[in-house]
N, C-alpha and C positions, 0 to 999 in steps of 0.2 A: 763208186763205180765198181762191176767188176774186174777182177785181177787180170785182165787181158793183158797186158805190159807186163809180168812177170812169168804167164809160165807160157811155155810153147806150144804152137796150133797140137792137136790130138794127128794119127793116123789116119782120121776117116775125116778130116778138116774142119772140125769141129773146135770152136773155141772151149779149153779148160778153163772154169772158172772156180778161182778161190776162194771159198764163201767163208773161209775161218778168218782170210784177207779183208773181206766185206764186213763181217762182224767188227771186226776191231777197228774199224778205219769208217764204219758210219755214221758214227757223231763227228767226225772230223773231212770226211771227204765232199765228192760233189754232192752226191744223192741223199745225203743226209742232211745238209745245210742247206738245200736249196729254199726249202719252207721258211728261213728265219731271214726277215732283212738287215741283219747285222752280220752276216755271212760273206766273206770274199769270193764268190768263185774261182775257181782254179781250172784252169784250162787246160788239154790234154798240150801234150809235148808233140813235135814234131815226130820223135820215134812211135812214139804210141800212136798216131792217128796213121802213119804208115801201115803200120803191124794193121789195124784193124779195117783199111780200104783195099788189104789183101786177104782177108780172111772171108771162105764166103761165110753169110747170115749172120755176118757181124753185125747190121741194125737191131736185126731179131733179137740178138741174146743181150744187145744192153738193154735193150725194150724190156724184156724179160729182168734184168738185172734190179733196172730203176724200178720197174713193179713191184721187185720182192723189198727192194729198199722204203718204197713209200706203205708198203702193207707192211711192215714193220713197226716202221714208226706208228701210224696211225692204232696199231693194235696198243704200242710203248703210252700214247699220249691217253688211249681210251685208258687203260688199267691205271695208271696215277692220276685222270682225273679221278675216276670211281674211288682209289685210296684216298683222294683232297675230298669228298665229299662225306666219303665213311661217321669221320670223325663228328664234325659239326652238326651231322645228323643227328648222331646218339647224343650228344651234347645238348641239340633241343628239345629229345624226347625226354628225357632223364629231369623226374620228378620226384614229388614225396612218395609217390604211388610205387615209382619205379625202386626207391630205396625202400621200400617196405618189401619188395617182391623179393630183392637181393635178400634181405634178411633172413624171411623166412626159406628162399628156395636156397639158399646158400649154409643154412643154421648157422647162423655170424653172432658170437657173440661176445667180441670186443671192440674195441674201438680200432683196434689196428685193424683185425679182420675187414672189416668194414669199411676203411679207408683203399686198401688195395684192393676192396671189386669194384669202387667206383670206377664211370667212366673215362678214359684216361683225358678227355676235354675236363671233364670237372675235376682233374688235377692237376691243370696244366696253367691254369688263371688263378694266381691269388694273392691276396695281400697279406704280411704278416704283420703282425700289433706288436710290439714290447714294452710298452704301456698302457693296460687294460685297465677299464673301468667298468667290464663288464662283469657276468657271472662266471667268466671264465678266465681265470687268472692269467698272465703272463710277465716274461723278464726278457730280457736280451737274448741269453741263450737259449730258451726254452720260448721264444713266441706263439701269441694267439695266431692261427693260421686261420682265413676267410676264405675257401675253395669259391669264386662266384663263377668258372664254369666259362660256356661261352657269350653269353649276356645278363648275365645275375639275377635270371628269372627265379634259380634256385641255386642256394647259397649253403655250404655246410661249413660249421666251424669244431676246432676241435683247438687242446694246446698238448704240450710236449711229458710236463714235469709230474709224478705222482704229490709232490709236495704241492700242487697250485692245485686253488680252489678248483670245481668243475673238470677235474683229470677226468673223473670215467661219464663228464655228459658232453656229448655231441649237440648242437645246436644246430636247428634249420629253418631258413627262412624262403617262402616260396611266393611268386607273384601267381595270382589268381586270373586267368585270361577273361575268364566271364563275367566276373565282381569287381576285377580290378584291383583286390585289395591282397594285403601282404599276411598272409600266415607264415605263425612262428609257434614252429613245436621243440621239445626236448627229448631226448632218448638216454636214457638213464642205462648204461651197462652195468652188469650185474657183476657185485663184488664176491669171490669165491669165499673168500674167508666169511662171510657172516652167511653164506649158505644161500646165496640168493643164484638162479642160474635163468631167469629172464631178463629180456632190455624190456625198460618200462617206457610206453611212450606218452608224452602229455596232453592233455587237450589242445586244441587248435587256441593261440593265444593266452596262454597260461598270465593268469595277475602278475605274478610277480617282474613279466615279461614287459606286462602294460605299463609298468611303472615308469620304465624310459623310454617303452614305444611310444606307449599314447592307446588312443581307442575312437577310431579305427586306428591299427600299430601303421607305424612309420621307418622307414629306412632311419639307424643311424649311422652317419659315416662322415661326419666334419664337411666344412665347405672352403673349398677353392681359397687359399692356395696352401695352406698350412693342412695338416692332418698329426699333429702332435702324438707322440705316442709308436708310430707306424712309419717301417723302415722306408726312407724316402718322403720325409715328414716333409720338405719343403719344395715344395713344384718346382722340376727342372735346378737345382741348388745341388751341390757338392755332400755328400754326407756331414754329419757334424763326426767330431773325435769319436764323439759318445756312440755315434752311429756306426761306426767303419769299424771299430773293437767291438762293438756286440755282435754286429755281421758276420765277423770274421768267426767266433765262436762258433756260432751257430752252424755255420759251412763246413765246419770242420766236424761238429758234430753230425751233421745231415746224413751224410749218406750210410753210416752204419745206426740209426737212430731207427726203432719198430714203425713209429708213425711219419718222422720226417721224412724218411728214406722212403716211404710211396711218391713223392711229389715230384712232378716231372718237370726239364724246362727250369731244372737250379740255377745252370749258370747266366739266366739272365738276373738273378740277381745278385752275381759275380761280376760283372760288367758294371762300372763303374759310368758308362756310355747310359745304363737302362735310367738313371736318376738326372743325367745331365746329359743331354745328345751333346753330339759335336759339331761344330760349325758347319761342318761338310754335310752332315746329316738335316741341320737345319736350312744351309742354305739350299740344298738338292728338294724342298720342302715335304720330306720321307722320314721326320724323325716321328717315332711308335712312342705312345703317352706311355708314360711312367706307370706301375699297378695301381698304385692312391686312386691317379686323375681317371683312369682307363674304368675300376669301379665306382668314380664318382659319375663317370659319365653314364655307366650303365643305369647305377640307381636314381641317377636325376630323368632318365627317359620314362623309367617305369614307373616314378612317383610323380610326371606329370598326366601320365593317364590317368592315376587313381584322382587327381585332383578335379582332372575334366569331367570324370566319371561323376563326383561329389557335387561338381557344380550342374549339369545336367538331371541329375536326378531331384533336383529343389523347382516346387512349383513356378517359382518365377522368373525358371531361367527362359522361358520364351521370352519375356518382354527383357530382359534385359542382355540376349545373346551376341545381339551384336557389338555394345558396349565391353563383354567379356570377351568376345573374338578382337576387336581392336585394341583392346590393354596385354593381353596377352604375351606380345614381347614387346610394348614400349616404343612401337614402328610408328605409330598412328598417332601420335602426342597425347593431349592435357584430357584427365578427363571432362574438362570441364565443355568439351567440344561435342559428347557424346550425348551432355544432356541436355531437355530444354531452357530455356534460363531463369524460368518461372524454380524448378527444381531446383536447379543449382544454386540458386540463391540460399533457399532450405539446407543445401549442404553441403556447402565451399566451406565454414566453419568448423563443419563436422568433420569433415576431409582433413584438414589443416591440421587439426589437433591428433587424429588419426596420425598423421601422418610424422606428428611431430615426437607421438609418444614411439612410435616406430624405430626412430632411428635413435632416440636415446637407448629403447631396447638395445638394438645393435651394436650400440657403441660399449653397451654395459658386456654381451658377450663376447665381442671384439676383444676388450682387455681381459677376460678369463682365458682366452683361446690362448692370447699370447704369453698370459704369464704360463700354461701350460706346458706352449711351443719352449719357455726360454728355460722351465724347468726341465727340461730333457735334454739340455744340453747345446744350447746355440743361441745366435741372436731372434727373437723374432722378427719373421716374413710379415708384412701387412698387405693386402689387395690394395692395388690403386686408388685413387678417388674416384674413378672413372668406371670403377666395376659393378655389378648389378648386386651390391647387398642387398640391396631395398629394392629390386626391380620391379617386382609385383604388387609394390606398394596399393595403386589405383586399382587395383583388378584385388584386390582383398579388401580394400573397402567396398568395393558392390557387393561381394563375396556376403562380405557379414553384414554390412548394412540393409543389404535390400534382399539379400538371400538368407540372411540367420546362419551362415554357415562358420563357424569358429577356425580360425586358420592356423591355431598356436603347434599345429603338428604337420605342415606344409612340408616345411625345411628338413633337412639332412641334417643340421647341427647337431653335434652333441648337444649343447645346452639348452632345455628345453625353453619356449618361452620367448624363442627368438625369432627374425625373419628375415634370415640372413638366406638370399638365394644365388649367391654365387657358383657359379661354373667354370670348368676350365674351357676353355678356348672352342668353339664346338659351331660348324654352319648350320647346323641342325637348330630347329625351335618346338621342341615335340609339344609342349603346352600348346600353341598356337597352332601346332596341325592335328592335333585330336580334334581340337574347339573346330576348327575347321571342316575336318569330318562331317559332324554333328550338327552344325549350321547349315553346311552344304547342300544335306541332305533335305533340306527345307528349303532351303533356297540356292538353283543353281547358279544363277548369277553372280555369288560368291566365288565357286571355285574359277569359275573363266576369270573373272577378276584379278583372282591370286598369282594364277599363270604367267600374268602379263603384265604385273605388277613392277611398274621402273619410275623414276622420278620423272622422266620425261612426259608421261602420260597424264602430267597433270594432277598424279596422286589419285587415280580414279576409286582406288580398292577403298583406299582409307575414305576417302568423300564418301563412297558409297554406303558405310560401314556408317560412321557419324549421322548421314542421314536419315539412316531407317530405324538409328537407334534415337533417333529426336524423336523423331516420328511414331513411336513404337511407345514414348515414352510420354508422349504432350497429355495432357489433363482430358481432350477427351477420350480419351481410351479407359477401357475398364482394367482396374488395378496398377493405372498408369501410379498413383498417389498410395501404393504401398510398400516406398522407400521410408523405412524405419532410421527416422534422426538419431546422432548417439546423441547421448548424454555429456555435455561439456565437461563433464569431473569423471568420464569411465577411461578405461585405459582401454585397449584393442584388448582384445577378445582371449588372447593367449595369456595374457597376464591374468594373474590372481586379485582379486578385489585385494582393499587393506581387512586385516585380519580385526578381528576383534580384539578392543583396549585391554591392558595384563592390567587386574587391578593387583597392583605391586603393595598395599599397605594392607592386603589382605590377611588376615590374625592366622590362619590354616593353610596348608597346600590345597586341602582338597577345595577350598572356597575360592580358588585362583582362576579367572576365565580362560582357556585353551586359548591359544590363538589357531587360526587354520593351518598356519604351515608346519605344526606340530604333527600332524598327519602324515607330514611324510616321511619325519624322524620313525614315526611306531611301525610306519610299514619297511620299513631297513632294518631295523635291531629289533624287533621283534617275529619278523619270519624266517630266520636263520640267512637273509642276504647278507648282514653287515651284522658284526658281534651284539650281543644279547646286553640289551639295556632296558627296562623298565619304564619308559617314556610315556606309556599311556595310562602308567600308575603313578599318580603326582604322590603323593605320600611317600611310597619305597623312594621313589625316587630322591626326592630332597634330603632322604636319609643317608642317600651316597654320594649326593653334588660336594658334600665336604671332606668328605673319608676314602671314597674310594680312590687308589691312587691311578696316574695316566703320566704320560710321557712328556707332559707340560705342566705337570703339579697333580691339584686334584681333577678329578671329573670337572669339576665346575669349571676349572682353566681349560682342560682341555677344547672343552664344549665351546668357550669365548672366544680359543685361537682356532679350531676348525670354520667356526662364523666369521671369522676376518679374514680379508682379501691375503696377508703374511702367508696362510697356509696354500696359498697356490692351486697346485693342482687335487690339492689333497682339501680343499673348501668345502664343509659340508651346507645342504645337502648334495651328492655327488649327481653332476648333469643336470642341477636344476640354475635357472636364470633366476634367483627371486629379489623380490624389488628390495630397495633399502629399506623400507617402511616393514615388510617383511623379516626383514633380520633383526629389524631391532624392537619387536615386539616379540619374538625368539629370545632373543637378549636377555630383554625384561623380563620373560616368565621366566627364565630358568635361574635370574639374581634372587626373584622375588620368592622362588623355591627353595634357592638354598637357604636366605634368609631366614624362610617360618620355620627352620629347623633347628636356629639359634636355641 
């Protein structure tokens, strides 16, 4: 209110009002609190309402008072909503387009440069790594930093140390609104000393990139609830020893650090609260995901549209969309409700085995996760029995059965080869409201359905969905009967066939048959990714499997403890799932090599 009650009427009987009294006392008085209902009012006093039933146009000038008090505010509320909105904005604009523009209109040409003109939302979200497996090295002190921004449409990564591989490249991964699909380039800064003064950029999806994306590339970023490697490795868990001493470094390093020291929003990873809420924050149901879960949730939304996108774009997903809308999140039960029974007889079998090679998959990346998790310092975390590893089991058999579509790069895992689709905790089911979309748009009876969707109602959505997928599916329909049976002896679709026999008593190196997975040894040590080994030269090679020395004997030892489960995180090939059959025809060419050099 105004200061009526402190200063006295004027000579011409006019009320003096103290507005320097009104500033100070707005956020706290009547006329400023009236708008909030957590507000107590406060009512005038006996003397003050005196004073002012003696003043004349004393109504007037509160009138006037409270006026200037609510134009105030209302001016206070417009300017910080417009600054709340600032941010988020440039955060969604902000693309590869938009850091090429920095670059050149900015002439940027390091890697520090170029971190402080990003926009301060895409450095205010990020997770850091201290144990990379990527092309960009990282350690405790010096981590891999993943800027994902404010929904991890686009993602820059950078690390700290001149000693760690990938110091002067920048990595970028952006979701594609149109395609759907994840482009991933590199920016190569120019080293003074050899005379170079441009950034080099790479093509859109560069090979060597492909190697652990995939093709089309795939997010990687571990799945629920472990993320080994990356500070806050265990969903809502305590740091381990190993964690809270490398943390610490780093913090201490941070703020005078050329790169670190751009990153906004540190001390929420000072807060011991940001990896473990508190009871109070939990039970208040107000506790903010951890960085891990908060980028896993992003990158699980954005790689279930590329997924719809994939499935949508295959001839035959008309007749089989509503079968992939009701699988989708596992609401609507069995598939075996979705098809006619004439079908499902043809591929209950096929399903089963699918289903069975599945989850040994899983169980095989399950124990690489966690010997991972246990090499960095802690006991391993495991998901429930109750969580969605395999969720999308039935909906990737249609996928590839009856769509031809290969699912082995669906997942987020590190480990390739897997189909582990675990999430953290999230109401949201973006796979099922793309597919929704998309179906909708063909048939509206769908979305009214979705709407109104409750147990009560008899289950209408799901009946609904089952039955036009019978229907859509019965033998006389045309290409009702172009579900493709598997093969009882193939594995799902992400797995590698078994490689070709090592004939091991072969007189020569060179007369030795490759096996397949030998491919992905020559694409590591031989493109300057992983140290330089001669692997697609069977001759040199067997001439070093006994001589050259390694940190476990010869080469040839090394070679045999990298292939064993013992080397842990350090298991070559690095992020690949490969089958047992797999390793140990690895195994055998490379005895049968050193041998013919006896």
């Amino acid at each position: 209110m105004c200061a009526t009650s402190r200063l006295a009427p004027r000579k011409d009987g006019k009320i003096a009002c103290d507005y320097t009294w009104l500033r100070d006392n707005m956020f706290t008085g009547w006329g400023a609190r009236c708008g909030s209902r957590f507000a107590k009012p406060q009512t005038l006093t006996s003397v003050q309402r005196d004073l002012l039933n003696t003043i004349p146009e004393a109504g007037q000038v509160v009138r006037r008072c409270a006026l200037a008090v609510a134009a105030v505010r209302r001016t206070l509320c417009l300017l910080l909503g417009l600054l709340g909105a600032a941010a988020p904005g440039q955060a969604a604009g902000f693309n590869f387009a938009s850091l090429q523009s920095l670059l050149s209109r900015q002439d940027i040409d390091s890697v520090e440069e170029l971190i402080a003109a990003l926009p301060a939302a895409q450095r205010s979200r990020y997770a850091l790594v201290f144990e990379s497996r990527s092309l960009q090295g990282a350690s405790l002190e010096n981590p891999r930093v993943i800027l994902y921004g404010a929904d991890a449409r686009f993602i820059v990564t950078f690390n700290g140390s001149p000693a760690q591989r990938g110091f002067r490249v920048v990595e970028t991964m952006e979701f594609d609104d149109d395609s759907k699909e994840f482009r991933l380039r590199e920016l190569v800064f120019p080293e003074r000393a050899a005379g170079v003064d441009k950034v080099v950029v790479s093509e859109v999806n560069p090979q060597h990139c492909a190697r652990c994306h995939g093709a089309p590339a795939r997010p990687v970023w571990d799945t629920f609830p472990l993320w080994p490697g990356a500070y806050g490795e265990r969903y809502r868990a305590r740091l381990s020893a190993r964690e809270r001493t490398g943390l610490a470094a780093f913090l201490a390093l941070q703020p005078t650090h050329p790169r670190y020291g751009q990153l906004l929003g540190m001390k929420r990873f000072a807060d011991p609260q940001t990896f473990r809420s508190s009871a109070l924050t939990q039970y208040a149901g107000i506790p903010e995901e951890p960085p891990n879960a908060e980028l896993a949730i992003d990158l699980g939304r954005l790689q279930a549209q590329s997924i719809a996108r994939q499935l949508v774009r295959q001839p035959g997903f008309e007749l089989y969309r509503y079968a992939l809308l009701g699988l989708a999140d596992n609401a609507c039960g069995r598939l075996a409700d979705f098809y006619p029974d004439a079908l499902w007889r043809t591929q209950r079998h096929g399903f089963e085995r699918f289903a069975s090679d599945s989850a040994a998959t899983n169980a095989r990346q399950a124990q690489l996760k966690a010997a991972r998790a246990a090499f960095s310092g802690g006991a391993a975390v495991t998901a429930d029995s109750g969580t969605r590893d395999n969720a999308l089991v039935q909906l990737r058999f249609v996928a590839e059965s009856a769509l031809g579509i290969a699912t082995q790069n669906w997942t987020l895992a590190l480990e390739r080869g897997t189909y582990d689709f675990t999430m953290p905790p999230s109401p949201a089911q973006p796979l099922r409201e793309t597919l929704l979309a998309e179906v909708a748009a063909r048939d509206a009876t769908i979305r009214d359905l979705s709407l109104y969707w409750t147990s009560s109602d008899g289950d209408r959505y799901c009946s609904y969905l089952k039955r036009r997928s019978r229907a859509a599916l019965t033998p006389s329909n045309d290409g009702a009967n172009g579900v493709i049976a598997l093969d009882p002896t193939s594995p799902p679709a992400g797995v590698a066939p078994d490689p070709t026999a090592v004939l091991a008593n072969a007189p020569a190196a060179a007369t030795l048959a490759r096996p397949a997975a030998l491919q992905l040894c020559v694409s590591c040590h031989e493109t300057g990714v992983a140290p330089l080994l001669p692997f697609s030269d069977a001759t040199q090679l067997a001439q070093q499997l006994r001589v050259r020395p390694s940190a476990h004997g010869a080469l040839i030892d090394e070679i045999r403890f990298r292939l064993s489960s013992a080397a842990g995180p350090h298991q070559m090939p690095l992020g690949l799932n490969l089958s047992d059959a797999e390793r140990e025809s690895l195994e055998s060419y490379f005895a049968a090599l050193a041998a013919s050099a006896n």
